[in-house]
C-alpha positions as CSV (number, residue, x, y, z in Angstrom):
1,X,-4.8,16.9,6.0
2,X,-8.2,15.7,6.6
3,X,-9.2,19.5,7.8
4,X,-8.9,20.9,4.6
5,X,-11.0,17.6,2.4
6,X,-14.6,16.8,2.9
7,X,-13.7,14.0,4.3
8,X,-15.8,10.2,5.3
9,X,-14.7,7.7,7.9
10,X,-14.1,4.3,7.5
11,X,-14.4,2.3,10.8
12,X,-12.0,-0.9,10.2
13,X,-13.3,-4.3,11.6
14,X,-10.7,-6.2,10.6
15,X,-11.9,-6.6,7.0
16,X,-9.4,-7.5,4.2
17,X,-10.8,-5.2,2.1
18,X,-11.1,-2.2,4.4
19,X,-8.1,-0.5,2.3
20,X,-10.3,-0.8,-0.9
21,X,-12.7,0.6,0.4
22,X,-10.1,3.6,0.9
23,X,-9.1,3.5,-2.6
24,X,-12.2,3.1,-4.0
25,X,-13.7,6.6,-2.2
26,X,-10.6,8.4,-2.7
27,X,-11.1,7.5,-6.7
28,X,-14.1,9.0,-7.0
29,X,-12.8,12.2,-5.6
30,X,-13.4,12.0,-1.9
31,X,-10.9,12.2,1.0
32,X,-11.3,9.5,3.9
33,X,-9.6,8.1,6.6
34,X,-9.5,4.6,8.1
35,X,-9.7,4.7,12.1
36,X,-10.2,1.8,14.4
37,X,-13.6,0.4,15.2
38,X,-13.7,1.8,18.3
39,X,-12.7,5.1,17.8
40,X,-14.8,7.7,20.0
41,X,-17.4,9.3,17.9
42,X,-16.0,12.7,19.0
43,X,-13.2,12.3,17.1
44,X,-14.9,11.2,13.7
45,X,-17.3,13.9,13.4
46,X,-16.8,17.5,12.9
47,X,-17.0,20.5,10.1
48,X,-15.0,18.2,7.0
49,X,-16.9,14.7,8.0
50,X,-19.7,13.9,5.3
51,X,-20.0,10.5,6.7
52,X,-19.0,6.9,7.8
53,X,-18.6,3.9,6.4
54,X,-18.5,0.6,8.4
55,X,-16.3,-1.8,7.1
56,X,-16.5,-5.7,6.9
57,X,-14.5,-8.2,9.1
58,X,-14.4,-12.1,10.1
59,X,-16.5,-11.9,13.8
60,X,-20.0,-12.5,14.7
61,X,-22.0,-9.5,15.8
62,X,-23.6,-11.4,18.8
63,X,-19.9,-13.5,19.3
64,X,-18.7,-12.2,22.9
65,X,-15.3,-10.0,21.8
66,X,-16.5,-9.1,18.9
67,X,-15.7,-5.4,17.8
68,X,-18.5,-3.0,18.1
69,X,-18.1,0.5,17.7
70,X,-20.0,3.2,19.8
71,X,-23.9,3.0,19.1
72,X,-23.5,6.7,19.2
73,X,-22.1,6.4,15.7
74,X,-25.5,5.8,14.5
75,X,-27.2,9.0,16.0
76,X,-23.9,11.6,15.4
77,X,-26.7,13.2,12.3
78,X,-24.0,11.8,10.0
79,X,-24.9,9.5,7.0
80,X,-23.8,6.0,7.8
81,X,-22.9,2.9,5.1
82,X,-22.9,-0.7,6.7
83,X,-20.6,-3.2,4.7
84,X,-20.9,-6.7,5.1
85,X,-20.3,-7.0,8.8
86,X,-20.9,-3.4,8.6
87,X,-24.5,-3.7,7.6
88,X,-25.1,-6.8,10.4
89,X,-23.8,-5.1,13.4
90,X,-26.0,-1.8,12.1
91,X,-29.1,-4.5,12.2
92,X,-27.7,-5.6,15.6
93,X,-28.1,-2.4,17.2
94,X,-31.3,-1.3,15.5
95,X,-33.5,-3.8,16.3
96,X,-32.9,-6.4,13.5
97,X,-32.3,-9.9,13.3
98,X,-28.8,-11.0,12.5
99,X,-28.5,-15.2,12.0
100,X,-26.0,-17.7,10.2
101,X,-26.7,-18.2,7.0
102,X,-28.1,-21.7,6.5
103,X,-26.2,-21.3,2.9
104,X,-22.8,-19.1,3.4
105,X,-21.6,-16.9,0.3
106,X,-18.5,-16.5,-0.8
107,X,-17.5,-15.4,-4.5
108,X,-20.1,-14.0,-6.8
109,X,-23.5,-13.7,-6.6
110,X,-26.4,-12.4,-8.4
111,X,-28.5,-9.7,-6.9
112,X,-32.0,-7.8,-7.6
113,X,-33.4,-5.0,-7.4
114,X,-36.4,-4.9,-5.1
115,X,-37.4,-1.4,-4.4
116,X,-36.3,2.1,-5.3
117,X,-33.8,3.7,-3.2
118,X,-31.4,6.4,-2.5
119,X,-28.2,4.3,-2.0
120,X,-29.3,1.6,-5.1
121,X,-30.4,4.1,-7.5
122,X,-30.0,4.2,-11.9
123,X,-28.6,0.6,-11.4
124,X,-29.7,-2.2,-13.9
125,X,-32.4,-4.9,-12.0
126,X,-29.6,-7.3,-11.5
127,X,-26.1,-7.7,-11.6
128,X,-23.5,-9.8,-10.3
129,X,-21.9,-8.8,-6.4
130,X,-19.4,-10.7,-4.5
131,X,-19.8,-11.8,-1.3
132,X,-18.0,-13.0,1.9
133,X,-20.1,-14.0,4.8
134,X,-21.1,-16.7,7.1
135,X,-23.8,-14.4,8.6
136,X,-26.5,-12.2,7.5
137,X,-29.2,-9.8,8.2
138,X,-32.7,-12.2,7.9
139,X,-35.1,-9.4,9.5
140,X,-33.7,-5.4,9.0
141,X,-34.4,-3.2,12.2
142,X,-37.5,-1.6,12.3
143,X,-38.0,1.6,9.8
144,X,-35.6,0.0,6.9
145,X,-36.5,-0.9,3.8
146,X,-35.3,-3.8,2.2
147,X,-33.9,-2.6,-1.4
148,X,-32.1,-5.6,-3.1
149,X,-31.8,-9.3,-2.5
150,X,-30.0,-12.4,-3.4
151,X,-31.0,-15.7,-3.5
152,X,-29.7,-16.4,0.0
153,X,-29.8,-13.1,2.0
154,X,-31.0,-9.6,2.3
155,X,-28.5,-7.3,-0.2
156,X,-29.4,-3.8,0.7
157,X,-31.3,-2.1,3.3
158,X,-31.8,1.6,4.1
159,X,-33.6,4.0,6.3
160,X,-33.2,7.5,4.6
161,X,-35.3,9.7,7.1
162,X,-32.0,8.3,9.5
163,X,-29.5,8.7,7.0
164,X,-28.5,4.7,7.2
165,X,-27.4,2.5,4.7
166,X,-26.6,-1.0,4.6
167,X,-24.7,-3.7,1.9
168,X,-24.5,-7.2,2.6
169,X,-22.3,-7.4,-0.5
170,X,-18.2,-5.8,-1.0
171,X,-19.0,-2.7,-3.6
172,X,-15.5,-1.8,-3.0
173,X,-14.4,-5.2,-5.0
174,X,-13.6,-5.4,-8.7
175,X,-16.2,-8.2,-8.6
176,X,-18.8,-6.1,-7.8
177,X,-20.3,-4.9,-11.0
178,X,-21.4,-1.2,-10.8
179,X,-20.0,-0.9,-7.0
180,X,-18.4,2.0,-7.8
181,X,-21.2,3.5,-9.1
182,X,-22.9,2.7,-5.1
183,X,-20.3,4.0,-3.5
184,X,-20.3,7.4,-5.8
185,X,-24.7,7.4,-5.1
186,X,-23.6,7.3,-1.3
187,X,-20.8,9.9,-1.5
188,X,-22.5,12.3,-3.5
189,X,-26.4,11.6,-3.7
190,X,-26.4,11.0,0.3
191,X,-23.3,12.6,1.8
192,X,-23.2,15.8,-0.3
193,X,-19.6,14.9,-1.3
194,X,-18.5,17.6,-4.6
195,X,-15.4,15.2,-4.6
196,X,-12.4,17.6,-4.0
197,X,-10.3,15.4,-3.5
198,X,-7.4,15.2,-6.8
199,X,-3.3,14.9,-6.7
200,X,-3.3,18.6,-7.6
201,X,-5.7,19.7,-4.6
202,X,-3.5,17.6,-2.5
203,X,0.0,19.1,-3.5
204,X,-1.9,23.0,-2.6
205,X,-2.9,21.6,1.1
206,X,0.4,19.5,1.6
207,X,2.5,22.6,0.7
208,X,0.5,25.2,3.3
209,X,0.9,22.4,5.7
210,X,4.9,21.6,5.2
211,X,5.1,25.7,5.4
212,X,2.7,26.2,8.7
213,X,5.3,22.9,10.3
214,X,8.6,23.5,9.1
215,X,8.7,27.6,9.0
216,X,12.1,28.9,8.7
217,X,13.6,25.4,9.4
218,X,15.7,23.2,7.7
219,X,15.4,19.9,6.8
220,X,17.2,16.5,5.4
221,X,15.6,13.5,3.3
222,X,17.3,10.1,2.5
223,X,16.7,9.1,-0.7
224,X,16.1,5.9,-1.8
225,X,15.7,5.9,-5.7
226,X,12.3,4.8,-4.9
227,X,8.9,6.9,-5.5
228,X,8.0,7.3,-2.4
229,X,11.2,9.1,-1.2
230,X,11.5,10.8,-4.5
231,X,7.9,12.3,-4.4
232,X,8.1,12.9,-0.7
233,X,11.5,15.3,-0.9
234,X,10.2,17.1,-4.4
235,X,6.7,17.6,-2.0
236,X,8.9,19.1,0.6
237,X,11.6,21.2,-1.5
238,X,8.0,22.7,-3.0
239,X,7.4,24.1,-0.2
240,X,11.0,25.1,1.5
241,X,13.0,25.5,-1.1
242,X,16.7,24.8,-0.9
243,X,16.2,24.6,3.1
244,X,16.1,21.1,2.7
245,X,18.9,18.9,1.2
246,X,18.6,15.1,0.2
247,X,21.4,12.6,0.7
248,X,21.4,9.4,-1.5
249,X,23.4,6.8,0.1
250,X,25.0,3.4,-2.1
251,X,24.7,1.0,0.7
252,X,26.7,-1.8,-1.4
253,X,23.5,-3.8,-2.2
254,X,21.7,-1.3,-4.7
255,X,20.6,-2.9,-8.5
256,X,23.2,-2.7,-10.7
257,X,24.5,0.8,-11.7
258,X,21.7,2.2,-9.8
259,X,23.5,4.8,-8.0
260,X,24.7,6.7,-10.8
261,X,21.4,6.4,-12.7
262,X,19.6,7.5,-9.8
263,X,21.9,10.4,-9.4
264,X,21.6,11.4,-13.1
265,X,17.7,11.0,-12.8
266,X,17.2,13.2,-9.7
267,X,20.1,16.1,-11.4
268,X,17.8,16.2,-14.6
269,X,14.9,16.9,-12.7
270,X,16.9,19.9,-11.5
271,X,14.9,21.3,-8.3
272,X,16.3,19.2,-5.3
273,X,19.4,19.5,-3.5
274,X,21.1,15.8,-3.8
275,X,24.5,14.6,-2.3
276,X,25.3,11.4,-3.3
277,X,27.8,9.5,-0.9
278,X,29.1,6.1,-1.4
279,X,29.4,3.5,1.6
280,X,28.8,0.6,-0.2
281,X,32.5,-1.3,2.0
282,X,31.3,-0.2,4.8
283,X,28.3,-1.6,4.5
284,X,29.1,-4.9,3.5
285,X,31.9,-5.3,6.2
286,X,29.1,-4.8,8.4
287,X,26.7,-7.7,6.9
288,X,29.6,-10.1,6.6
289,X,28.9,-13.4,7.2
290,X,25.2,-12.7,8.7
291,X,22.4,-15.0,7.0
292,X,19.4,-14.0,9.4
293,X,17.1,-11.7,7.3
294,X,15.9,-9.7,10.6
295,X,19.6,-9.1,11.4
296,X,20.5,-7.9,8.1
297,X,17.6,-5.5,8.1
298,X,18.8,-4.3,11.7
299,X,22.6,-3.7,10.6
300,X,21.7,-2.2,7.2
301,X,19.0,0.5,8.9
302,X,22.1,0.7,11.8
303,X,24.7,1.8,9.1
304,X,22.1,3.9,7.4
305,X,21.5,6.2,10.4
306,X,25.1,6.3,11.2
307,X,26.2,7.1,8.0
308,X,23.1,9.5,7.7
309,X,24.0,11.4,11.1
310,X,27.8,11.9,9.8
311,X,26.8,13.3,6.8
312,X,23.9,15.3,8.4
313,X,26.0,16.6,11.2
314,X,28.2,18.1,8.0
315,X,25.2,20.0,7.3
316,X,24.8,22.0,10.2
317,X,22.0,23.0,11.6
318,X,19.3,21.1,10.5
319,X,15.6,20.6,12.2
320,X,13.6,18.1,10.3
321,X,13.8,14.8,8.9
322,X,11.7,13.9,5.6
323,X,10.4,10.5,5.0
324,X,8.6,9.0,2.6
325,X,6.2,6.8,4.9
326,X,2.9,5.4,3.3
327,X,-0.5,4.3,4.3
328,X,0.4,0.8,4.1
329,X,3.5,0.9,5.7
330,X,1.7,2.2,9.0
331,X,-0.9,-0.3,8.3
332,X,1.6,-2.9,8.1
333,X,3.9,-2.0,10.4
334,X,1.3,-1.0,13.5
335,X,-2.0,-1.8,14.0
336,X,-3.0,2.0,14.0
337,X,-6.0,1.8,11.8
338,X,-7.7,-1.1,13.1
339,X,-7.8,-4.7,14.4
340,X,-4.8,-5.5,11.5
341,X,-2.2,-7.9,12.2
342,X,1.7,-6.4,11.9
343,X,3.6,-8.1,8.9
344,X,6.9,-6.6,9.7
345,X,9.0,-3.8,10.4
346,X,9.3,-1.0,7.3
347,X,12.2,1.0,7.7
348,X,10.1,4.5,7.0
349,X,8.1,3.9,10.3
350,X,10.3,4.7,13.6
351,X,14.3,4.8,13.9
352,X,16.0,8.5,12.8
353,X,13.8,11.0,14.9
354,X,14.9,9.0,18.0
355,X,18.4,8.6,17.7
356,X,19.1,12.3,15.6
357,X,16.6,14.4,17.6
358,X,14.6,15.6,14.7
359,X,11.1,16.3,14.0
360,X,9.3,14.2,11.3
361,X,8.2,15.3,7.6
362,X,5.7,13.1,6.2
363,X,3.8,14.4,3.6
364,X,3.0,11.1,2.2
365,X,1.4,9.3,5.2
366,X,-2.4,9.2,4.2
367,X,-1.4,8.5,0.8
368,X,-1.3,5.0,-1.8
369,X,1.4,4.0,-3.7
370,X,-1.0,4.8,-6.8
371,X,-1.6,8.4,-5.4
372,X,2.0,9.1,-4.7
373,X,2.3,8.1,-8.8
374,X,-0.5,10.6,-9.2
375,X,1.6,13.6,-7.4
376,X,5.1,12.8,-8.2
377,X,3.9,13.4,-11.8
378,X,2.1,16.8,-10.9
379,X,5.3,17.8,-9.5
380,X,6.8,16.7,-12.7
381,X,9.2,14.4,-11.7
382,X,10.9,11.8,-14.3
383,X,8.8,9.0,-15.2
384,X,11.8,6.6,-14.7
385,X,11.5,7.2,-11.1
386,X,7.8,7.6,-11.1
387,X,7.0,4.6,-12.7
388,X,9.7,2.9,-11.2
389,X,8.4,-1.0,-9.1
390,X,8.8,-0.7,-5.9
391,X,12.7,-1.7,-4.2
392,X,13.1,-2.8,-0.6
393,X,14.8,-0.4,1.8
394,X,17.6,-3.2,3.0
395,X,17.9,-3.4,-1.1
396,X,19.2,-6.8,-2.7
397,X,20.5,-7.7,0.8
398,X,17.0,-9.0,1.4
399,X,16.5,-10.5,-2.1
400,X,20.4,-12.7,-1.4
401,X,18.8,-15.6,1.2
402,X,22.1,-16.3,3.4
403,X,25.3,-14.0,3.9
404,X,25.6,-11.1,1.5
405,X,29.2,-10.5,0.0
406,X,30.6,-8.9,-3.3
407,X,30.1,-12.2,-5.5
408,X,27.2,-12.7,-4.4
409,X,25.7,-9.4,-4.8
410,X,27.4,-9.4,-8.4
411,X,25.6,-12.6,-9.6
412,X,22.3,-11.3,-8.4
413,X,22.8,-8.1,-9.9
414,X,23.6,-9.4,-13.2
415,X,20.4,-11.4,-13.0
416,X,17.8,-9.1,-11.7
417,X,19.3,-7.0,-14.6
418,X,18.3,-9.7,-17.6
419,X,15.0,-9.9,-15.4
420,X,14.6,-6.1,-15.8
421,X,15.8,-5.6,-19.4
422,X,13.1,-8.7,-20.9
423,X,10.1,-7.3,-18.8
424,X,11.0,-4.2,-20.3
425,X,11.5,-5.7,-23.5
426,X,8.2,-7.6,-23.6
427,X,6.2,-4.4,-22.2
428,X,5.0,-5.8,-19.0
429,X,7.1,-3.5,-16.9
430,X,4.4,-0.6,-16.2
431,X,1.6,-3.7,-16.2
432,X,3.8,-5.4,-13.1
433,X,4.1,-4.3,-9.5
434,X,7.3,-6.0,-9.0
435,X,9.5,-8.2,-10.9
436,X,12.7,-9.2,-10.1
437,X,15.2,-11.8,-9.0
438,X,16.4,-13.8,-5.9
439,X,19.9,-15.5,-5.0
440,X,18.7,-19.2,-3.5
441,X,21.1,-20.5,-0.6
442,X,21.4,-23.8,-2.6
443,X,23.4,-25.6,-5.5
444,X,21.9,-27.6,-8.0
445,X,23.9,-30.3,-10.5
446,X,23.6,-29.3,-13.9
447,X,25.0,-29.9,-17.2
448,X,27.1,-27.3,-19.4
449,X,29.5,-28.2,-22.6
450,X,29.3,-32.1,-21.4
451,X,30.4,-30.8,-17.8
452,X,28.9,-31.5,-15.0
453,X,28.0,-28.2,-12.7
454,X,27.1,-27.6,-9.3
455,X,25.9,-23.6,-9.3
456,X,23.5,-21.8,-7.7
457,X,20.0,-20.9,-8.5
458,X,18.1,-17.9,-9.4
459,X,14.2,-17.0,-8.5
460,X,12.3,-15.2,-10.7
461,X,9.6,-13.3,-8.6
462,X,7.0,-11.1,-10.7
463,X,3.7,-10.2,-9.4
464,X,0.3,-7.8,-10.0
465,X,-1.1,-5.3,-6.8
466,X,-2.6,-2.0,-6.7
467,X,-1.1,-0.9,-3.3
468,X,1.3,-4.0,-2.3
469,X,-1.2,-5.1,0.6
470,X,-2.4,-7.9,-1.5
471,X,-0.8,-9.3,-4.7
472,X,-0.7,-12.4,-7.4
473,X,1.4,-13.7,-8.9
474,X,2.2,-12.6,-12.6
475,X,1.0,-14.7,-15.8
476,X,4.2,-14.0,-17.5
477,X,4.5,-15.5,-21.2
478,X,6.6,-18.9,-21.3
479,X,8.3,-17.3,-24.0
480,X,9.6,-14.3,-21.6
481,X,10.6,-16.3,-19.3
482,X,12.2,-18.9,-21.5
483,X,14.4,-15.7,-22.5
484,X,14.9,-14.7,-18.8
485,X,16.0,-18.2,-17.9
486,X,18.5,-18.8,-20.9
487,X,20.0,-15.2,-21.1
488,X,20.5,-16.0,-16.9
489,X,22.1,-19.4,-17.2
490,X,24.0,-18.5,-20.7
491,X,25.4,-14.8,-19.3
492,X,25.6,-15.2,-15.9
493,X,28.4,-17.5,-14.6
494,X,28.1,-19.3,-11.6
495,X,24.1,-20.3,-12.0
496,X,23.3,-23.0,-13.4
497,X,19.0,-23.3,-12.6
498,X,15.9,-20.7,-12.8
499,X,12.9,-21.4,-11.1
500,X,9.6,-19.5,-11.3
501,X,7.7,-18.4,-7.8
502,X,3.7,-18.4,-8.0
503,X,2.8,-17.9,-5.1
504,X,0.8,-15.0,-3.8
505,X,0.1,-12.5,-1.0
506,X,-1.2,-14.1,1.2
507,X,0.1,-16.1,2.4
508,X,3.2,-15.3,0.9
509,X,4.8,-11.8,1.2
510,X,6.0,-10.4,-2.2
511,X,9.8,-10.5,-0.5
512,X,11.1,-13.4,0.3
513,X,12.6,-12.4,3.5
């Protein structure tokens, strides 16, 4: 994709906000990629590269072990940006003096202008940054210019006649006022960047693409009732036409009448090939009795393919296999893009291709969840699955801690509904990432019409993200979830307690298993 976007690199050290970074540059227009630290310099440059950004992370520059990408980087004639740990290991090989701070930053900060520059330029003389850093550039390498300052470190240095840039402070955080407006004087004022980079301009490449990999093939897509699927297959039927059919499969675990409003949902749209197929027994005689999360995840992506290849192998010949994969999902799932740590398994990354001998289909992979938003509604697909929060592939399986069976499934169901029908109600639903409920493996004594009980207990789980790597939990109104809680207890029989989770990501995930 990258050959046919100006495009800038982002080498990842390990920062936490190396995806933001993404996001950020990709707002204002400008296609990039995230590649490990020490990723040869021959395969970052070329015709599309504008430049490279180095990214922040946790080690010391002069640490033994710590990353360090080539030093060739610096002389490939390619403007470079130095964040954070970025800027210090820039200093490091330049010449410069890189110490730890005898005051460490953290949080905001207030910076100043200094001096005029190509990378600081029409910004007010001070505003507030936000910083994360034990150490810090206390003498820049010799040609820089030292443009900004805080009251504890150097902010910003540059060396135009090189083309290199350096930011001891995150521009890529919300706390960072005007960072955007940094990033967009680098991308455009230094890099040359015309920002060609939009959901339209990506659906025109994608297409060519799909048509120059698939050719006369066919392919299949499993549907989820998720964006990402949804998006992905619409991408793909763009481009091939009725050569590729989708199969939605009721796994037994789905929300509650979600398979028949999914299938109504994709039938409006009109211009994909769905067969719904119902397996939701066979399923559940499979996950009988099984409490361990991983092993549910196992058996449910084991029936999945099974059930897939029957179905497939009804189809004839078919060639490809279309998945809906993401940027964080690779992130999460392998570290690919840098020195991340893997969370878990995702059930887009790895599995089918092996076991049915087809080729992948991912049109999706470089994209965020808030870009795949952006294209599913050029296609113009419905916003009920656009703007749809994001579902787990096992489904409710994973949301039901302990063994999953029909009564089970029904009581959750019937909550997560109340939980969707109030947020929905009170207009948070497009302001949330995720809200929804969880089945607790415990029983609590309560009280109803003089009686004692002994039910179960619900979770209420409802938090804010931009692209699920991080999130918080929600602020929801007492008053919402006052409703929640008594609509729960009063309609749902057999719980008898509602408890709240506020706990975020990290170090929590937004699943609970």
């Amino acid at each position: 994709m990258s050959k046919s976007f100006e495009t800038v690199i982002i080498l990842d050290f390990g920062s936490q906000y190396t995806q933001l970074i993404a996001r950020k540059v990709r707002e204002l227009g400008v296609y990039c990629e995230i590649h490990p630290f020490n990723t040869p310099v021959e395969m970052i440059t070329g015709k599309d590269i504008r430049g490279i950004i180095l990214s922040g992370g946790p080690s010391s520059v002069y640490e033994e072990g710590a990353p360090h990408c080539s030093r060739e980087v610096l002389d490939a004639g390619l403007p470079v940006l130095g964040i954070c740990y970025g800027v210090q290991l820039l200093s490091y090989f330049l010449g410069g003096k890189v110490e730890p701070s005898s005051r460490r930053e953290y949080g905001a900060a207030q910076i100043r202008i200094e001096k005029d520059g190509q990378l600081m330029t029409d910004l007010p003389a001070e505003f507030p940054v936000w910083m994360s850093h034990g150490d810090h550039v206390t003498e820049p390498p010799p040609g820089f210019s030292v443009t900004a300052v805080t009251e504890s470190a150097l902010g910003a240095i540059e060396d135009p006649s090189r083309g290199l840039y350096g930011l001891q402070f995150h521009p890529e955080v919300a706390h960072t006022s005007f960072g955007k407006k940094i990033l967009d004087n680098f991308l455009r004022g230094i890099c040359g960047c015309s920002g060609d980079w939009s959901a339209s301009s990506f659906i025109d490449a994608a297409i060519d693409k799909i048509n120059q990999q698939v050719g006369d093939g066919r392919a299949v897509c499993g549907l989820s009732g998720g964006v990402d699927s949804a998006v992905a297959a619409a991408l793909v039927a763009r481009a091939i036409g009725d050569r590729l059919v989708c199969l939605f499969v009721d796994n037994g675990v789905l929300r509650k009448n979600e398979f028949d409003e999914v299938l109504n949902s994709f039938s409006d749209y009109g211009e994909l090939n769905v067969k719904g197929i119902a397996a939701g027994e066979r399923f559940l005689s499979a996950l009988k009795d099984v409490a361990d999360p991983e092993k549910k995840r196992k058996i449910i992506g084991r029936e999945f393919i099974e059930v897939f290849q029957e179905e497939a192998a009804k189809l004839g010949q078919i060639d490809y296999l279309v998945q809906g994969t993401l940027y964080p999902d690779v992130i999460e799932s392998v570290s690919v893009k840098g020195p991340s740590a893997v969370i878990k398994s995702h059930h887009n990354v790895g599995g089918l291709p092996e076991k049915m001998h087809l080729k992948l289909v991912e049109p999706l992979r470089e994209l965020f969840k808030d870009e795949v938003r952006q294209v599913g509604r050029e296609l113009g697909l419905p916003s009920n699955l656009i703007d749809r929060q994001p579902f787990p592939g096992p489904g409710l399986a994973v949301r039901i801690l302990g063994p999953v069976d029909e009564a089970r499934i029904s009581l959750l169901q019937e909550s997560d509904n109340i939980v969707h029908e109030e947020v929905i109600r009170a207009g948070l639903y497009h302001q949330l990432w995720q809200s929804f409920a969880v089945l607790l493996p415990i029983q609590t004594v309560g009280v109803m019409g003089d009686q004692r009980t002994y039910e179960q207990v619900i979770a209420i789980r409802a938090v804010n993200s931009q692209d699920g790597m991080t999130a918080d939990w929600a602020r929801i109104p007492y008053e919402v979830l006052e409703r929640i809680s008594s609509r729960i207890i009063s309609e749902v029989k057999g719980i008898n307690r509602v408890v709240y989770d506020i706990s975020s990501k990290p170090p929590s995930t937004i699943e609970w298993e």
